[in-house]
C-alpha positions as a printed Julia matrix, in Angstrom:
89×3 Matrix{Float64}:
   0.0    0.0    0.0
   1.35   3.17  -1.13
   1.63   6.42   1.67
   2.21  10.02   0.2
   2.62  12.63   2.83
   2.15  16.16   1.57
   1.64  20.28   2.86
  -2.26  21.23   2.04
  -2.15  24.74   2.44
  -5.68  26.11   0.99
  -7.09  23.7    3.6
  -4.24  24.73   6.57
  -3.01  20.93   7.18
  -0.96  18.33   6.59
  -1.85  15.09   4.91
  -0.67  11.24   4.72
  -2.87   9.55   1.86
  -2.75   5.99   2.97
  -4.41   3.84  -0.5
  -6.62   6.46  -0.84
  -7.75   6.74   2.97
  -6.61  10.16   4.59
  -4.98  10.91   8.15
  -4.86  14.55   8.68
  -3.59  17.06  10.96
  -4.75  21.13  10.88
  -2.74  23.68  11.89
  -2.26  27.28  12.02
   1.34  29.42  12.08
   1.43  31.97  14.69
   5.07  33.27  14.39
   7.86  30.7   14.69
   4.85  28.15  16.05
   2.62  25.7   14.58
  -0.44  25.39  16.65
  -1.76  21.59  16.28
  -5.84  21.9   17.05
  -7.09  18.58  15.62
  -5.5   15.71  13.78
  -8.26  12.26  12.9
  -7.5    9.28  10.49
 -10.43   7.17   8.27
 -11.51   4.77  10.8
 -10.08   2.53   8.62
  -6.83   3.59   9.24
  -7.11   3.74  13.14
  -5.06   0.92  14.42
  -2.51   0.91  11.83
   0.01   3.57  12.87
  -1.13   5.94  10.39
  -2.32   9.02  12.9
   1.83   8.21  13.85
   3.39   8.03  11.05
   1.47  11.53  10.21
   2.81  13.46  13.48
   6.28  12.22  12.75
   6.37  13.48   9.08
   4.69  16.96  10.38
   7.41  16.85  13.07
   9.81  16.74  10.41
   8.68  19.45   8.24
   8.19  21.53  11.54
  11.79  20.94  12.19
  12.91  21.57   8.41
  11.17  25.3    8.74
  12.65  25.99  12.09
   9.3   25.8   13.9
   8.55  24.71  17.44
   4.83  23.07  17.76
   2.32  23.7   20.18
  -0.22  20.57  20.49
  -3.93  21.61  21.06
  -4.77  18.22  20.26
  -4.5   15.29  22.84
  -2.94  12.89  20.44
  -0.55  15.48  18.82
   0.37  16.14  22.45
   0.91  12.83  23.54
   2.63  11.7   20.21
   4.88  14.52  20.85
   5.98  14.21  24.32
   6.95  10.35  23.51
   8.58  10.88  20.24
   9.83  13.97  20.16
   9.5   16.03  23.29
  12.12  18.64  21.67
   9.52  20.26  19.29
   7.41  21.01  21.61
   6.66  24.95  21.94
């Protein structure tokens, strides 16, 4: 199964296609922060690492811009303080 991870800006998040099923995670930029309100998977995808696999590719592009992110969500908050506690605004 193919995964393509990519920047939606007109729609303010960031996206990992999964075979056609869609993990997602929106965000806004407020200086040298993005602010992580809500990320959700298909419920097909729950289970399989997806919603994961997502919050490590945004932590990655975070990191590329020199941003620091600030997790509104309670997954992207949790995700973060076990996998990368050092992006953490």
């Amino acid at each position: 199964m193919t995964e393509t991870f990519s920047h939606n800006p007109a729609k303010s998040r960031y996206e990992l296609d999964v075979g056609g099923l869609l993990a997602f995670a929106d965000y806004q930029r407020n200086g040298h922060r993005l602010v992580i309100p809500h990320v959700e998977a298909d419920p097909a995808l729950r289970g399989t690492g997806a919603a994961g696999r997502l919050m490590s590719k945004v932590a990655e592009a975070a990191r590329s811009e020199g941003l620091k992110i600030v997790p509104l969500c309670s997954y992207a908050s949790a995700w973060l303080r076990r996998n990368d506690p050092e992006m953490i605004a």
